[in-house]
C-alpha positions in Angstrom: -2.3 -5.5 51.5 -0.9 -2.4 49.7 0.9 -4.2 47.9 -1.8 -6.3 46.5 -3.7 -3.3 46.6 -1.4 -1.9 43.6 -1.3 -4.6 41.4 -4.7 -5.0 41.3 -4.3 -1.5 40.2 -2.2 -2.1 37.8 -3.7 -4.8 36.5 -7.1 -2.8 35.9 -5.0 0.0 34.4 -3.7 -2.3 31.4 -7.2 -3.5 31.0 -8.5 -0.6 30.7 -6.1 0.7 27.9 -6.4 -2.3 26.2 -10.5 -1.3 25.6 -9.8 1.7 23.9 -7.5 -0.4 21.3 -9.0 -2.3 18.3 -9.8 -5.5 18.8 -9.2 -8.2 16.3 -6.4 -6.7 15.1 -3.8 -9.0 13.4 -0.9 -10.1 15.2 2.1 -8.6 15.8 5.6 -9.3 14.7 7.6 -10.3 17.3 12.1 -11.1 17.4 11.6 -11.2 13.4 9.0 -14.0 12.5 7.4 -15.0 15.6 3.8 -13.3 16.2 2.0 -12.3 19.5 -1.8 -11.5 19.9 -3.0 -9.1 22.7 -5.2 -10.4 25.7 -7.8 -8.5 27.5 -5.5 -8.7 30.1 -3.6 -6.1 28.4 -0.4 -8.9 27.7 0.6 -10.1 25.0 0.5 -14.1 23.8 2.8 -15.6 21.2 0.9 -17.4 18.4 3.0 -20.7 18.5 4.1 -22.2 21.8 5.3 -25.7 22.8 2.8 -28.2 23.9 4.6 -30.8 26.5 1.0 -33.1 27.1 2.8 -36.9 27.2 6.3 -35.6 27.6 8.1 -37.1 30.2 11.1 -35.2 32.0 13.8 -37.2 30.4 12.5 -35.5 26.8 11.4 -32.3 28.1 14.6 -30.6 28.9 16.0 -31.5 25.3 12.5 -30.3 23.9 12.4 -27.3 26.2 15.7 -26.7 24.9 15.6 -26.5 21.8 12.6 -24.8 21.3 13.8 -21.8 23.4 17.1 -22.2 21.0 15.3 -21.6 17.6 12.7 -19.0 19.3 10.3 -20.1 20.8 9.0 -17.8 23.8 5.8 -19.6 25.4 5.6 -22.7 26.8 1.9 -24.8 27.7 2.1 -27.1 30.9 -0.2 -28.4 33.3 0.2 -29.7 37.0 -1.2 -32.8 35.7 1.8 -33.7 33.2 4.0 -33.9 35.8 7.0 -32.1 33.9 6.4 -29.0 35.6 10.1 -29.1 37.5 11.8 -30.7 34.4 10.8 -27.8 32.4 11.7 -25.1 35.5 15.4 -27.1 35.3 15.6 -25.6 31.9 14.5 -22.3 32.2 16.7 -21.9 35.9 19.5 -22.8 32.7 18.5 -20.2 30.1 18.0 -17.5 33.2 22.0 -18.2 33.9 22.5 -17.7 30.6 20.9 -14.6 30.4 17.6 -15.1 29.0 15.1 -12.8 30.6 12.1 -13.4 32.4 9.9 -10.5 30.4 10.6 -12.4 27.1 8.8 -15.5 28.2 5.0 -16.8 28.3 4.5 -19.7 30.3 0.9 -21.5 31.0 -0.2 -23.9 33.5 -2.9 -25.3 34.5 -5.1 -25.8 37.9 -6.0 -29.6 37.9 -9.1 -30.8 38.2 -8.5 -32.6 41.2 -7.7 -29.2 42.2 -11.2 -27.5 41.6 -12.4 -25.8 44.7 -11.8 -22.4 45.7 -9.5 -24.2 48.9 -7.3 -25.3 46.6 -6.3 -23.0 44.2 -3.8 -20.9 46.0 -2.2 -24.4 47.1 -1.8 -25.5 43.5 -0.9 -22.5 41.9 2.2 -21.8 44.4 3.2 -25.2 43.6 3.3 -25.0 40.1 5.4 -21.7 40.8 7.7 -23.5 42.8 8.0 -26.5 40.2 9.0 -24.1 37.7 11.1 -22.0 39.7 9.2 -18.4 38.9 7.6 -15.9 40.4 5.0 -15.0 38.6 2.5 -17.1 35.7 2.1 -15.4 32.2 -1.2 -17.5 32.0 -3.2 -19.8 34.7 -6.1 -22.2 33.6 -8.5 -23.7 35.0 -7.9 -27.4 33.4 -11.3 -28.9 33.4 -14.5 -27.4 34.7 -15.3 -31.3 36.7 -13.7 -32.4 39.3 -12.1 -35.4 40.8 -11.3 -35.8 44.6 -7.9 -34.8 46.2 -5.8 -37.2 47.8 -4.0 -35.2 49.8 -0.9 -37.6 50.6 -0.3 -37.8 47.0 -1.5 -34.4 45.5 -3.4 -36.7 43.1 -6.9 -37.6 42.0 -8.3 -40.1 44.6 -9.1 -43.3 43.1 -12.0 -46.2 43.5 -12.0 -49.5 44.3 -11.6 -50.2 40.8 -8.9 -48.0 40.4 -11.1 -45.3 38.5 -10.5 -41.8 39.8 -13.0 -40.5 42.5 -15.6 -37.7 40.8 -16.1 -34.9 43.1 -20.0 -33.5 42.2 -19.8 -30.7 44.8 -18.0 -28.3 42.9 -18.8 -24.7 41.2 -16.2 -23.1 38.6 -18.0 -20.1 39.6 -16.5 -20.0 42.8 -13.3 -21.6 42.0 -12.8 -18.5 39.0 -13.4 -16.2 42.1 -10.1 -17.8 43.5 -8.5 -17.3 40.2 -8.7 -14.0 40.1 -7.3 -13.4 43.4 -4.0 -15.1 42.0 -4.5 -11.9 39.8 -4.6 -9.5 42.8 -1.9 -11.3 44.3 1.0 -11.4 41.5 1.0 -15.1 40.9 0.1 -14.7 37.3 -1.0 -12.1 35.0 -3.6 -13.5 33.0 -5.8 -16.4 33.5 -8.3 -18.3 31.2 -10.3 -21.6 30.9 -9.8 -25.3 29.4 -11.8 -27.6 28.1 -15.0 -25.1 29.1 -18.1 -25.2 26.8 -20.0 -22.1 25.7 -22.4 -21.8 28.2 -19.8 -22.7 31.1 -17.7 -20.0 29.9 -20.7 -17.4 29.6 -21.3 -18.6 33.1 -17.5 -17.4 34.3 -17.4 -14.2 32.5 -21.1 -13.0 33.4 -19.9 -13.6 37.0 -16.1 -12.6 36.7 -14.9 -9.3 38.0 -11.6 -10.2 35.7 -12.6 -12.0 32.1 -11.2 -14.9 31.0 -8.5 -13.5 28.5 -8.3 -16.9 27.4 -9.7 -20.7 26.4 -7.4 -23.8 25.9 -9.2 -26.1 23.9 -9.0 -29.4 21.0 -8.6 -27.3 17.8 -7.7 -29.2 14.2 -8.6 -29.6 11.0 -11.8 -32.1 12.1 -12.7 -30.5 14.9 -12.6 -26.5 13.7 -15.0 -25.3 17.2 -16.6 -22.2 14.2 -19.1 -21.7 16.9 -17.2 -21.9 19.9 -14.6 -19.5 17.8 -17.2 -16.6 17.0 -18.4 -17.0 20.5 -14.9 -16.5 22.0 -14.2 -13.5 19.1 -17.7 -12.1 20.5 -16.4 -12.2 24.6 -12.5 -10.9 23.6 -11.6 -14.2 24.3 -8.1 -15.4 22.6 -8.7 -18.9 22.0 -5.7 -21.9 22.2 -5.4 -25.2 20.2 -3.8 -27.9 21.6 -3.8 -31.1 19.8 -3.6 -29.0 16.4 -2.4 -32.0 14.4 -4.3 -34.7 15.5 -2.8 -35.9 18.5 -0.9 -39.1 16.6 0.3 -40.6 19.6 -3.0 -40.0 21.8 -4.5 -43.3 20.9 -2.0 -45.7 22.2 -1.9 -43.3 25.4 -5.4 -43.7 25.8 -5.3 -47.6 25.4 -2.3 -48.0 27.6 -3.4 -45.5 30.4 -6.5 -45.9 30.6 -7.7 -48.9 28.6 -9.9 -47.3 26.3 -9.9 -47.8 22.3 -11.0 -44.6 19.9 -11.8 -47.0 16.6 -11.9 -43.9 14.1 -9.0 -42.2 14.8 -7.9 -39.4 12.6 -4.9 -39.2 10.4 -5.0 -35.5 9.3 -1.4 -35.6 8.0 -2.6 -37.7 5.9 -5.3 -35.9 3.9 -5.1 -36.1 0.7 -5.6 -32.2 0.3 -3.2 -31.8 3.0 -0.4 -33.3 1.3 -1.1 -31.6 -2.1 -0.9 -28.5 -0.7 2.2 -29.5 1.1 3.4 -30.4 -2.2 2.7 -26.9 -3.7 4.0 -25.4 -1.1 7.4 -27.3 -0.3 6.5 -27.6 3.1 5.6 -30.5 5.7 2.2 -31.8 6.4 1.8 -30.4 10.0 3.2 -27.0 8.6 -0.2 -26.8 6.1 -2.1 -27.6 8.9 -0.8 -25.7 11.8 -0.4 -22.5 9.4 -4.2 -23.0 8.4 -4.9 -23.0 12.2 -2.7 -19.6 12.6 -4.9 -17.9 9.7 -8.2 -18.6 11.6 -7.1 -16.3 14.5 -6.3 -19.2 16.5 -3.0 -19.7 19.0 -1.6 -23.3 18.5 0.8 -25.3 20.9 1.8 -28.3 18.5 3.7 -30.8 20.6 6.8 -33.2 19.5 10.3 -34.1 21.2 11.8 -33.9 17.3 14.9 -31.5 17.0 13.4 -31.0 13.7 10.1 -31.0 14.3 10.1 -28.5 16.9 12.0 -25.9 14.6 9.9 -26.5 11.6 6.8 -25.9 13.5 7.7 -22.4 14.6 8.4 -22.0 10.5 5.2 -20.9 9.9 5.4 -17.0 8.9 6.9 -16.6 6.0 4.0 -18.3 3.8 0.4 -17.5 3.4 -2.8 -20.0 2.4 -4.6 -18.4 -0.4 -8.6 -18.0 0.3 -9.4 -21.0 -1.9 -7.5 -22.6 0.0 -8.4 -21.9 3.4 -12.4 -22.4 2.2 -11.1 -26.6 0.9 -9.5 -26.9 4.7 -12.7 -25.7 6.4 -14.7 -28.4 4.7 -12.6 -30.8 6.4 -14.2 -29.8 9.6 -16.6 -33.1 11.5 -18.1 -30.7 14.3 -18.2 -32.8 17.4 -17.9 -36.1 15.7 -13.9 -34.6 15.1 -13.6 -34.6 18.6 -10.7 -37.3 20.4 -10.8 -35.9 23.6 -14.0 -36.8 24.9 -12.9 -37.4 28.1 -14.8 -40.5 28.6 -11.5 -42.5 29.1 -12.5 -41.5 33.0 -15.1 -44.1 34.3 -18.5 -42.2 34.6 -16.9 -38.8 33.6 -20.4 -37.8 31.4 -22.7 -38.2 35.0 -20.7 -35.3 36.1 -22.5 -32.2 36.2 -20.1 -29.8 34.8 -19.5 -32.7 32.1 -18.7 -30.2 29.7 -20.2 -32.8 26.3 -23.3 -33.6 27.2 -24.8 -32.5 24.2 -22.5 -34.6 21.7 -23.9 -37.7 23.6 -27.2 -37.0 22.8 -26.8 -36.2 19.1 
């Protein structure tokens, strides 16, 4: 209990020092190039980090690998990916080899089919042990509805059908109270939301004792989130991108998973004012758009298995987007109709109460 009782402590104690520091400031440099943003929480987040959504374990530890080879110090999982111990293989590796714990940032993710205050703790310690660590740089709260546990299989319980079983008795209210014992406890240092809509997270942090430091959510070129952002620059809020270029190889995912067909699905690499100003600038496509992601304040986690890939989208800080051209990328912005990940890809998803789209439907 006393020892709990002193990381609580110190917890609050790097909170409070963070308050008296300006906020919004622009990143840090970090090992040369690489940037880091500050967190209520009083840690620090590196800018870029690997995404490993759709990576499966035989490409992970090559991924894993490499990025930690060309400098890449935070790493984005989830329970639900299922590469969780692939990924702890590597870093187990790069510990031998003297890497150091301090110099990482890894996120993970409570699952939705984990979403009741009972089974936080569970999940969270078995993320830890996946991974091999002691302690979370960042814990999320993946989805704010909920599917049934099936407790044999420590996956979402299913329908006759095969569809996955919505639980409608569930409060992220509660469930965020959980969270932030993980705080008090050690397990992680800093935890946030996913997938959360603006009045959900005013919800959380009007009723958190610890704020969320920060949201995980679809961020690109067609789907910019301006009001979402302001909101989350309002709150202190640092706010995460995944799917910053599109998503390219979401749509045959979706239609082999799941069985469901996005018809207008977006091609942002292949923008005409995307590829000029990769032109002018010598660089790739997805280095245009993930650097115009970085100027907006935002964190990106770009995904790929590429050697080359991987190391030219950690590239990204030594060239700037001029103004005029920042303002031509923001008018590629579709608001909602941008959005891929609807979630509705799970049968009946949008009854759910904590659906967090319901207004896109109705527009």
């Amino acid at each position: 209990m006393y020892k709990e009782a002193l990381k609580f402590m110190n917890y609050r104690l790097r909170s409070a020092i963070n308050t008296f520091r300006v906020l919004g400031r622009t990143d840090r440099a970090d090992r040369g190039t690489m940037k880091r943003i500050q967190l209520s929480s009083g840690y620090d987040m590196p800018t870029v980090g690997l995404g490993t959504w759709q990576a499966k374990p035989e490409e992970i530890e090559k991924a894993v690998t490499t990025a930690l080879k060309v400098g890449y110090r935070h790493i984005d999982t989830a329970f639900n990916y299922n590469n969780e111990e692939a990924i702890g293989a590597v870093l187990k590796e790069w510990f031998e080899k003297g890497g150091k714990r301090e110099e990482l940032f890894i996120t993970t993710k409570l699952p939705n089919f984990g979403n009741r205050p009972s089974d936080v703790e569970k999940f969270i310690n078995l993320s830890l042990k996946k991974l091999g660590l002691d302690y979370l740089d960042m814990y999320l709260i993946h989805m704010p509805f909920a599917f049934k546990l099936s407790e044999s299989t420590l996956t979402p319980a299913t329908n006759e059908d095969g569809s996955f079983l919505l639980d409608f008795d569930t409060n992220p209210v509660l469930v965020w109270k959980e969270m932030e014992e993980q705080v008090k406890k050690g397990r992680t240092r800093s935890i946030g939301l996913s997938n959360f809509n603006e009045k959900q997270i005013l919800e959380v942090w009007e009723n958190a004792q610890i704020k969320p430091s920060n949201l995980q959510v679809e961020l690109h070129a067609y789907l910019q989130q301006n009001s979402l952002r302001e909101f989350c620059k309002a709150h202190n809020i640092v706010v995460t991108a995944y799917s910053p270029l599109g998503s390219p190889g979401a749509k045959t995912h979706f239609k082999n998973k799941y069985n469901h067909t996005v018809e207008d699905f977006p091609d942002l690499l292949g923008l005409p004012i995307v590829q000029n100003l990769s032109t002018e600038y010598n660089r790739s496509t997805a280095q245009i758009l993930l650097r115009y992601l970085l100027q907006l304040g935002v964190v990106i986690i770009p995904k790929s298995s590429s050697p080359e890939r991987i190391k030219a989208n950690i590239d990204l800080f030594d060239f700037e987007l001029k103004e005029e051209e920042m303002k031509l990328l923001s008018t590629l912005d579709k608001g909602m109709r941008g959005r891929i990940f609807n979630f509705l890809f799970f049968k009946g998803v949008e009854s759910h109460p904590h659906y967090p789209f319901k207004d896109d439907l109705q527009s």
